[in-house]
LUMLUMGU-501523 format. One record per residue: residue number from 0; residue in three letters; x, y, z of N, C-alpha, C in turn. Coordinates in steps of 0.2 Angstrom, whole numbers, plus 5000, padded with zeros to 4 digits. Layout:
<atoms>
   resi   resn    npx    npy    npz   capx   capy   capz    cpx    cpy    cpz
    NUM    ala      X      Y      Z      X      Y      Z      X      Y      Z
...
</atoms>
This chain:
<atoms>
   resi   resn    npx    npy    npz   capx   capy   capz    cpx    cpy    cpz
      0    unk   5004   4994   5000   5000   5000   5000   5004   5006   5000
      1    unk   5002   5011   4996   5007   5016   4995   5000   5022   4999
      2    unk   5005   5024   5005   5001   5032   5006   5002   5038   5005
      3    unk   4996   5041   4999   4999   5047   4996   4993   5052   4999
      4    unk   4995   5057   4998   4994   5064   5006   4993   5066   4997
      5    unk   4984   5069   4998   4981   5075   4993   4984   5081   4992
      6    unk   4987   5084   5000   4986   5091   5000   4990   5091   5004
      7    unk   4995   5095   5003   5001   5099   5006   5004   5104   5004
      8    unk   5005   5109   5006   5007   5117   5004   5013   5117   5005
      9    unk   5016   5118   5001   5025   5119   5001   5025   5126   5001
     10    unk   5030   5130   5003   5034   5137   5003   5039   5137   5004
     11    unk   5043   5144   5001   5050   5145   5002   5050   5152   5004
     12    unk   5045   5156   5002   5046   5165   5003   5037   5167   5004
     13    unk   5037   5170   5008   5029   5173   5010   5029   5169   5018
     14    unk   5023   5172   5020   5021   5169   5026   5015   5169   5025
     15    unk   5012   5162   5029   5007   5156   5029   5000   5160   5034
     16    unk   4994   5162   5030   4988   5165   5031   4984   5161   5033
     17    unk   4983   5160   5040   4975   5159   5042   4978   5149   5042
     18    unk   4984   5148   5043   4987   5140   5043   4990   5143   5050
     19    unk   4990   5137   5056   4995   5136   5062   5001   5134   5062
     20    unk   5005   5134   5055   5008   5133   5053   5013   5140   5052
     21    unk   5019   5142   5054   5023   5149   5051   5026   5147   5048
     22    unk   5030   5142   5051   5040   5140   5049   5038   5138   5041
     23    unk   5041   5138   5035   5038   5136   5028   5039   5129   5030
     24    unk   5036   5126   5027   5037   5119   5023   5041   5116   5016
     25    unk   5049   5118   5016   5050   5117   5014   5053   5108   5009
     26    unk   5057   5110   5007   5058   5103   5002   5060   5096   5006
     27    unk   5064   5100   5013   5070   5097   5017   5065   5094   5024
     28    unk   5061   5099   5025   5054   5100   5031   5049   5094   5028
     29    unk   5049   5094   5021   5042   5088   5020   5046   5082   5020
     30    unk   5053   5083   5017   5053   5075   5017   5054   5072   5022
     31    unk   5055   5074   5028   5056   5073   5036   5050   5072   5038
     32    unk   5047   5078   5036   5040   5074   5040   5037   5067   5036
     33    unk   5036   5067   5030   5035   5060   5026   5039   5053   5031
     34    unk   5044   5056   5030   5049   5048   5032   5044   5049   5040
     35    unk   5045   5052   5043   5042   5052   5051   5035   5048   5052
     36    unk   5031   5051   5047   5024   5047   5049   5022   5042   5043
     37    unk   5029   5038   5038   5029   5036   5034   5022   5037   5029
     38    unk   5023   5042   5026   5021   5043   5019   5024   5043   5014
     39    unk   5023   5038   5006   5027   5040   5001   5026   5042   4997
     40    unk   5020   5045   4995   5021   5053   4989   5014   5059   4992
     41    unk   5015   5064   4988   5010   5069   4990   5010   5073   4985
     42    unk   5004   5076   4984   5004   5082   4980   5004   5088   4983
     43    unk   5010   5091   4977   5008   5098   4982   5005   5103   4979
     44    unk   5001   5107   4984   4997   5112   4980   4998   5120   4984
     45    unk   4999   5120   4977   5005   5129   4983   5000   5133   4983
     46    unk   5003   5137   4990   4998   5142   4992   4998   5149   4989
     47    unk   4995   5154   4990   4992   5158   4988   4998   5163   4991
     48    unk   5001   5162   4996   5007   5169   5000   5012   5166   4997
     49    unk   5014   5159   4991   5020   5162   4989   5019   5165   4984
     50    unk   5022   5170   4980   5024   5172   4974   5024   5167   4966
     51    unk   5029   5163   4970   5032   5158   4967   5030   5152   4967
     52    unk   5025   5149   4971   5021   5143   4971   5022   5139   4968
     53    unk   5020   5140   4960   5019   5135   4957   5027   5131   4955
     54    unk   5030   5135   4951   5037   5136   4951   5043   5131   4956
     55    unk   5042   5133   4963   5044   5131   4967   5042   5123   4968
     56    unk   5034   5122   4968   5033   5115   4968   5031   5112   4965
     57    unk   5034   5113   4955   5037   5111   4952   5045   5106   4951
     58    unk   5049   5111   4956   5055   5111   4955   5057   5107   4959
     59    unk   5053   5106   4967   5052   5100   4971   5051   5093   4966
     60    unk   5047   5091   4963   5044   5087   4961   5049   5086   4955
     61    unk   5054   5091   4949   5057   5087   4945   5065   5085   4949
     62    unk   5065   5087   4955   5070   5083   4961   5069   5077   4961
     63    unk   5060   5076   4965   5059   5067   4967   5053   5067   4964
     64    unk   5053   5065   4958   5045   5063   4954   5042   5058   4957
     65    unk   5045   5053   4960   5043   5048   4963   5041   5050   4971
     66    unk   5040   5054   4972   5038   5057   4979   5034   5062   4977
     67    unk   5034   5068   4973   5030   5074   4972   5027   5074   4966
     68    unk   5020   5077   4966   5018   5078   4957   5014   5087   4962
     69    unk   5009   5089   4957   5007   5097   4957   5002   5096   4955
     70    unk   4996   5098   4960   4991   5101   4958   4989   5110   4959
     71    unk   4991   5113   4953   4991   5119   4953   4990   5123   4953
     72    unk   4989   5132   4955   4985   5137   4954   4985   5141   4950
     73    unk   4979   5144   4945   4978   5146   4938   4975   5151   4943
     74    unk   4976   5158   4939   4972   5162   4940   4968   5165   4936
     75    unk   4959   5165   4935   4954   5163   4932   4956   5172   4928
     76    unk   4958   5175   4931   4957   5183   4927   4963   5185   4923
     77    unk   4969   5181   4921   4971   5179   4915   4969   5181   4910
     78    unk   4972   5184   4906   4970   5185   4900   4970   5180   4897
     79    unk   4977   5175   4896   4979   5168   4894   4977   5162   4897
     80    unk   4972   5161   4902   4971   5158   4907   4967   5152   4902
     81    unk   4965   5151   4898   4961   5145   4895   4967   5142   4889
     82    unk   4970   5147   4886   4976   5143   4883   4982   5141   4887
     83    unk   4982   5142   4893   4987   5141   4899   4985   5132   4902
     84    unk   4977   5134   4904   4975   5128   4904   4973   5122   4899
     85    unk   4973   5126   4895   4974   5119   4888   4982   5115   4888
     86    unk   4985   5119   4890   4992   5116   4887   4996   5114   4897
     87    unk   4991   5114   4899   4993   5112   4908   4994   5107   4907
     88    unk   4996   5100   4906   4997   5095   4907   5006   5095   4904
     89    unk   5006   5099   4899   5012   5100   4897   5018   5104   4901
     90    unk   5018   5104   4905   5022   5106   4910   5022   5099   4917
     91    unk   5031   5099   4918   5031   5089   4917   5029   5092   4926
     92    unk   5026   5085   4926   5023   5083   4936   5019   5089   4939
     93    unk   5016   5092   4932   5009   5094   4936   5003   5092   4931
     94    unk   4997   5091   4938   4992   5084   4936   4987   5087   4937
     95    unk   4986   5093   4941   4977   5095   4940   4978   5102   4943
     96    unk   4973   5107   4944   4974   5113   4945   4969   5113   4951
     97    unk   4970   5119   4955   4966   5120   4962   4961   5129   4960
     98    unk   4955   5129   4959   4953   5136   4961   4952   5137   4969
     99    unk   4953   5142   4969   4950   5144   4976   4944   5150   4975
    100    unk   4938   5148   4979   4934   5152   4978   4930   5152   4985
    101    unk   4935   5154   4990   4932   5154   4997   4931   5162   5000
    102    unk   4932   5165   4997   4931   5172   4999   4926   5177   4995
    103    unk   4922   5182   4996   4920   5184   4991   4924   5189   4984
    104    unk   4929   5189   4986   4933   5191   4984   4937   5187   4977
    105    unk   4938   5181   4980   4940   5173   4976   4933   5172   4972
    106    unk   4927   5173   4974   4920   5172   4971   4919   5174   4964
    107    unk   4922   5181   4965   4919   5185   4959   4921   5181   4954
    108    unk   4926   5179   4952   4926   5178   4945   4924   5172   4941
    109    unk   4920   5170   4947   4918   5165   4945   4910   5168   4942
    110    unk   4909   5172   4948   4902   5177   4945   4901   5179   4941
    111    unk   4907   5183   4939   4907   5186   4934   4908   5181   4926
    112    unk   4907   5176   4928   4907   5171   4922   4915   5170   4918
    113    unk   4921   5171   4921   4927   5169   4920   4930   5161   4919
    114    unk   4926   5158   4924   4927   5151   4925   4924   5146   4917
    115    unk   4918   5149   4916   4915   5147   4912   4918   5144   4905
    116    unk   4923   5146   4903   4927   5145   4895   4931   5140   4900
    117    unk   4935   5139   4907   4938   5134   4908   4935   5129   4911
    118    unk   4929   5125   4911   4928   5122   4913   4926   5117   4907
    119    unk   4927   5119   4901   4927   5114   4896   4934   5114   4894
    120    unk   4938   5117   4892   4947   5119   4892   4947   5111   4896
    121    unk   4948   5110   4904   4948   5107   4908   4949   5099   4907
    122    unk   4939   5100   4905   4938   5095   4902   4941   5089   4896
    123    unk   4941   5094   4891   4944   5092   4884   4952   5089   4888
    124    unk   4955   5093   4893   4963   5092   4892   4964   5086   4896
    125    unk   4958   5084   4898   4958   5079   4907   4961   5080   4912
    126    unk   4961   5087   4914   4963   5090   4920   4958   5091   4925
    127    unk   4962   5088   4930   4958   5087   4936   4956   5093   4940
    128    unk   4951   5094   4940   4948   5102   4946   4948   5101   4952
    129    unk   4952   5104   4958   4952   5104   4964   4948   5110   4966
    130    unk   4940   5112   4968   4937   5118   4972   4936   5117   4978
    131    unk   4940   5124   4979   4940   5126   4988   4933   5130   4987
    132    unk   4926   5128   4989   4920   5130   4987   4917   5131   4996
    133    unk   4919   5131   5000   4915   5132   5009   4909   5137   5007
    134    unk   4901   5133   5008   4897   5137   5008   4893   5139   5001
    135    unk   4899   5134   4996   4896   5136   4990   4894   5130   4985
    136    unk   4893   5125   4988   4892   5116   4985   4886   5119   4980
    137    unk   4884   5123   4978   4880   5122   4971   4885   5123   4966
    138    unk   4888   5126   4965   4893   5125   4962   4897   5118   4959
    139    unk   4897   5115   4962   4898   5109   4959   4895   5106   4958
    140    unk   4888   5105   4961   4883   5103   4957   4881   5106   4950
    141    unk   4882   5113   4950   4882   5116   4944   4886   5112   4936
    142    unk   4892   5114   4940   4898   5113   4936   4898   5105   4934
    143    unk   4898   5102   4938   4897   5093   4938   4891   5092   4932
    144    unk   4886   5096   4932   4880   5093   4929   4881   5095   4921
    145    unk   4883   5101   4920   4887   5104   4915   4892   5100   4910
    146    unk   4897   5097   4916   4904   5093   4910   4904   5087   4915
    147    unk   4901   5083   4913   4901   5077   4917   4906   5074   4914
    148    unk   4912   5074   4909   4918   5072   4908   4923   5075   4912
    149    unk   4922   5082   4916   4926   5085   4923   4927   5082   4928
    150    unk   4934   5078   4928   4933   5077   4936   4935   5082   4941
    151    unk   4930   5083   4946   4929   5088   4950   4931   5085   4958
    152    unk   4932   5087   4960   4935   5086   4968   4934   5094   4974
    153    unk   4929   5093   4977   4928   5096   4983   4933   5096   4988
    154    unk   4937   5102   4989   4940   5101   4996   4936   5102   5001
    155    unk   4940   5098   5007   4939   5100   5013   4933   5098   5013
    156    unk   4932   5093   5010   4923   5092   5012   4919   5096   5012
    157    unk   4920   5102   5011   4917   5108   5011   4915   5112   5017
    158    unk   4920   5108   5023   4920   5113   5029   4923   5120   5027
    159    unk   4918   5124   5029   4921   5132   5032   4928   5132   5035
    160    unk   4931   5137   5035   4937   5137   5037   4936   5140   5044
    161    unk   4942   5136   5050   4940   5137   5057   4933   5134   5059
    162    unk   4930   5128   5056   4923   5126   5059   4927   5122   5063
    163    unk   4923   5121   5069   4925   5114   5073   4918   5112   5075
    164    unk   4918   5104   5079   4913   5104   5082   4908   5102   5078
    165    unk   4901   5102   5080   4896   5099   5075   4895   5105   5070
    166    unk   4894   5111   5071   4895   5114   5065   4900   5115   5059
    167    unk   4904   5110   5060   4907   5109   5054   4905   5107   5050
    168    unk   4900   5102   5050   4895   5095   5046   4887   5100   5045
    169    unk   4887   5106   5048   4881   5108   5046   4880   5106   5037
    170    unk   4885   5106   5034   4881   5106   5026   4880   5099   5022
    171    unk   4881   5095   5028   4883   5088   5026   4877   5086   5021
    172    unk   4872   5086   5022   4868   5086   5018   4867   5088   5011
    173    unk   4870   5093   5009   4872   5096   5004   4878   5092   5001
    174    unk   4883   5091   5003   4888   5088   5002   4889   5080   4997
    175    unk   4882   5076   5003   4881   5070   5002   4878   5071   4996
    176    unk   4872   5077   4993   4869   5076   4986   4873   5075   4983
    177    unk   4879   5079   4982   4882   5079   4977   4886   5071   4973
    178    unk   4887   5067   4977   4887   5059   4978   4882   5057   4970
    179    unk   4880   5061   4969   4873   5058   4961   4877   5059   4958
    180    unk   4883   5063   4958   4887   5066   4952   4893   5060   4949
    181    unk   4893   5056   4946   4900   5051   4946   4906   5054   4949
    182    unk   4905   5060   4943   4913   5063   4942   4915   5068   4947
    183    unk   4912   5068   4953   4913   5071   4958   4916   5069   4964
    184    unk   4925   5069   4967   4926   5067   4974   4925   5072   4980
    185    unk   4928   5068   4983   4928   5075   4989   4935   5075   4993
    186    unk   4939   5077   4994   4946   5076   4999   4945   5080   5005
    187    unk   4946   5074   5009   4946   5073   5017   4954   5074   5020
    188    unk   4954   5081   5021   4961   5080   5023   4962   5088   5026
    189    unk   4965   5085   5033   4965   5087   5042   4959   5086   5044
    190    unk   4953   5084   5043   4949   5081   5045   4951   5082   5054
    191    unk   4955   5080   5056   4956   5077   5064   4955   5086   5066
    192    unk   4956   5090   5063   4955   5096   5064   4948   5100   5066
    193    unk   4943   5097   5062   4937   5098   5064   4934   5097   5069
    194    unk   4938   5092   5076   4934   5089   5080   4937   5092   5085
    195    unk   4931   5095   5089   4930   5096   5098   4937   5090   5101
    196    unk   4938   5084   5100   4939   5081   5104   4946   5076   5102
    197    unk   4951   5073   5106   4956   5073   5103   4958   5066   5100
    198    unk   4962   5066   5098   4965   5058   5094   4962   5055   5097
    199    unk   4959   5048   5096   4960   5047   5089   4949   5049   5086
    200    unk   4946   5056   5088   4944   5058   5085   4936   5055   5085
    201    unk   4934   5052   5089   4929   5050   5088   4921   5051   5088
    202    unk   4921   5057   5087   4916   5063   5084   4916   5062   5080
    203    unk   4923   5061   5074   4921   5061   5067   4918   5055   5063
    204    unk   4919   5048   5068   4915   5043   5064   4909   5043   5060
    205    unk   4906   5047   5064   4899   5047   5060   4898   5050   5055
    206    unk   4901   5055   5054   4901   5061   5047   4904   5059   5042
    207    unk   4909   5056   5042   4915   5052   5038   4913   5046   5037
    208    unk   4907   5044   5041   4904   5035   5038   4899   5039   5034
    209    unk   4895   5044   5033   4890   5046   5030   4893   5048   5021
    210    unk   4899   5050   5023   4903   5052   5016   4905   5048   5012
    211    unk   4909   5041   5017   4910   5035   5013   4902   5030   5009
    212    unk   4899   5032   5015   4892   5027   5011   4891   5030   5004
    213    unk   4891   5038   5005   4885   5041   4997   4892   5039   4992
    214    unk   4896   5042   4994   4903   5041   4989   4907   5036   4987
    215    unk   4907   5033   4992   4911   5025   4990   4920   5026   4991
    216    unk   4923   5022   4993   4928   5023   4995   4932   5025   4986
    217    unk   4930   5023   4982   4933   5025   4978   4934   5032   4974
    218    unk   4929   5036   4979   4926   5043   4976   4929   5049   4983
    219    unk   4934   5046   4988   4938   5049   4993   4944   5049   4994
    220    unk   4947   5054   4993   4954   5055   4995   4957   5057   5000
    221    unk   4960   5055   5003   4963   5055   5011   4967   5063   5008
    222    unk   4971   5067   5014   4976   5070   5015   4977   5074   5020
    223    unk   4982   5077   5024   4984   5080   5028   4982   5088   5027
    224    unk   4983   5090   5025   4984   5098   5025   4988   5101   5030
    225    unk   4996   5098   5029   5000   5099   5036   5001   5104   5039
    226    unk   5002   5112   5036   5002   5116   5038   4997   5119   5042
    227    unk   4990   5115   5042   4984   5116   5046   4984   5113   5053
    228    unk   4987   5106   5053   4988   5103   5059   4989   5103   5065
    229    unk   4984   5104   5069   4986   5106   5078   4990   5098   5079
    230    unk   4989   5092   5076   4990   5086   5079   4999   5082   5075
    231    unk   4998   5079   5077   5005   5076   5073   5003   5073   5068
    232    unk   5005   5074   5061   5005   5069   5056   5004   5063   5057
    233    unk   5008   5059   5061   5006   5052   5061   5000   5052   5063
    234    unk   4997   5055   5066   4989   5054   5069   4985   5056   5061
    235    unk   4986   5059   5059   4982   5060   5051   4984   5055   5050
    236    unk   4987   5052   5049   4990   5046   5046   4987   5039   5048
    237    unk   4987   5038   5055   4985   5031   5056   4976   5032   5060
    238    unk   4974   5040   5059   4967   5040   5060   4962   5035   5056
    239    unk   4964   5038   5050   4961   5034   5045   4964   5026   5042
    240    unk   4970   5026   5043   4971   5017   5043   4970   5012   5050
    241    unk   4969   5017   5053   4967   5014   5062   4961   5014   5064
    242    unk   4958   5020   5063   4955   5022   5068   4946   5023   5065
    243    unk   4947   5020   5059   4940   5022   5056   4937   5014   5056
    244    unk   4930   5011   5060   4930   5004   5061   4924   5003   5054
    245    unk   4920   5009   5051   4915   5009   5048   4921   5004   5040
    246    unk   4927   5007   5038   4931   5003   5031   4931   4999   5030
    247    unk   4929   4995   5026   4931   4989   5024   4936   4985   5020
    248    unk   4938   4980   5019   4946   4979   5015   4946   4984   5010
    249    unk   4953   4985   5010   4954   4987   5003   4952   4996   5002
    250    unk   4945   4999   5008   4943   5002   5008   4948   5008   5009
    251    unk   4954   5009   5014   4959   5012   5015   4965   5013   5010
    252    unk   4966   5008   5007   4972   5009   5002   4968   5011   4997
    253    unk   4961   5010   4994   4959   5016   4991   4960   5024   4991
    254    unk   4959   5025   4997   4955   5031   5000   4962   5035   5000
    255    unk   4968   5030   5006   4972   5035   5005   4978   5034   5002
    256    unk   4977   5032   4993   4982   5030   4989   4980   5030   4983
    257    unk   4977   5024   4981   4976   5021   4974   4971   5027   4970
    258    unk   4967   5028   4973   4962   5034   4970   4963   5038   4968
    259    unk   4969   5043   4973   4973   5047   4969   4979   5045   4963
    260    unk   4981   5043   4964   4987   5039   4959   4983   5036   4954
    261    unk   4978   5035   4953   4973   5034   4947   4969   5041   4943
    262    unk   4969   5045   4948   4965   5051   4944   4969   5054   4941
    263    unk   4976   5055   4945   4980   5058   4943   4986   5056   4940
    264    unk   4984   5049   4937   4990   5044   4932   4996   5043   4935
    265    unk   4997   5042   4941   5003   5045   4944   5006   5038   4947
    266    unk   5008   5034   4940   5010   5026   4940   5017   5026   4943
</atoms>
């Protein structure tokens, strides 16, 4: 079983916004932490406060292609932003792109109808869409019902940022529709962060077994979101190989491995 981490923020220059996290996460910093809570690959998806993001964790990944690939950040108000994304797979060990649309400010452009010409670009090039959508799950239902050749990927389950507690799960219900849509997963990652209560987490059974039923363990992607983590890696790490009794065989090494390494061809 290979365990590959969805989501990890790499940096070299900026400092880390509304993450627990200061110190960067750099090249030297991941692969310590990987050996620590034995993980072997991860995608990174670079934040927003470096400059140099994408660049940077590129440059990681043609280091250890076997350890790193790129889920990227496009910026929708690009003038070149649909032939940038046409030709995104051309650029080596990056595998899908990340919008962020969790602020009103990240919204507009989608409002204003920007997104729209990339959502088939996307499509045609079989580039994966990661939305950070908190608040906004019609949207992918929108978008899902529109390109049902898009695979679409909800982060964060669609927790708000800073939810803890049962109000994290308020839109669970919303969440679970979207389960109609094939081409839509969800990524489950710092989950252990949501909950009032500590390791190994047992609050979140219920909401995480409600995810896996509509979804299917094939339609969930495990990750850390390390930068965000009050707890230790290894506990992301062996919460869900350990600690979830609702799994069934096979249902783990899906979840937090084979799924991704198939969506994102990453043999």
């Amino acid at each position: 079983m290979k365990i590959v981490d969805a989501q990890v923020h790499p940096w070299s220059a900026g400092e880390s916004t509304g993450h627990h996290r200061r110190e960067p996460i750099d090249e030297s910093v991941l692969l310590h932490e990987m050996a620590t809570a034995h993980v072997d690959r991860v995608v990174l998806v670079p934040p927003l406060w470096d400059p140099n993001g994408n660049e940077y964790a590129l440059q990681m990944a043609a280091r250890h292609p076997e350890k790193f690939s790129v889920m990227g950040l496009l910026d929708p108000a690009r003038a070149d932003a649909a032939r940038a994304l046409s030709e995104w797979h051309g650029q080596p060990h990056m595998r899908g792109v990340r919008f962020l649309l969790n602020t009103p400010e990240r919204l507009q452009p989608y409002l204003d109808g920007l997104l729209d010409p990339l959502w088939s670009v996307a499509e045609e090039a079989g580039v994966p869409v990661a939305l950070l959508i908190p608040g906004h799950l019609e949207i992918a239902h929108e978008v899902a019902s529109r390109h049902p050749r898009l695979s679409l990927i909800v982060d964060h389950l669609g927790v708000p940022r800073a939810s803890v507690g049962p109000v994290a799960f308020k839109h669970l219900p919303q969440l679970l529709e979207l389960a109609r849509h094939p081409n839509v997963r969800v990524k489950a990652v710092g989950v252990g962060d949501y909950a009032l209560d500590p390791y190994p987490f047992r609050s979140l059974e219920a909401p995480l077994a409600q995810v896996f039923n509509a979804f299917g363990a094939e339609r969930v992607l495990w990750g850390s979101d390390l930068s965000r983590l009050h707890h230790p890696y290894a506990q992301c790490v062996t919460h869900f190989r350990e600690q979830l009794p609702f799994l069934k065989d096979g249902d783990v090494d899906r979840a937090m491995g084979q799924n991704l390494l198939d969506l994102l061809n990453w043999q």
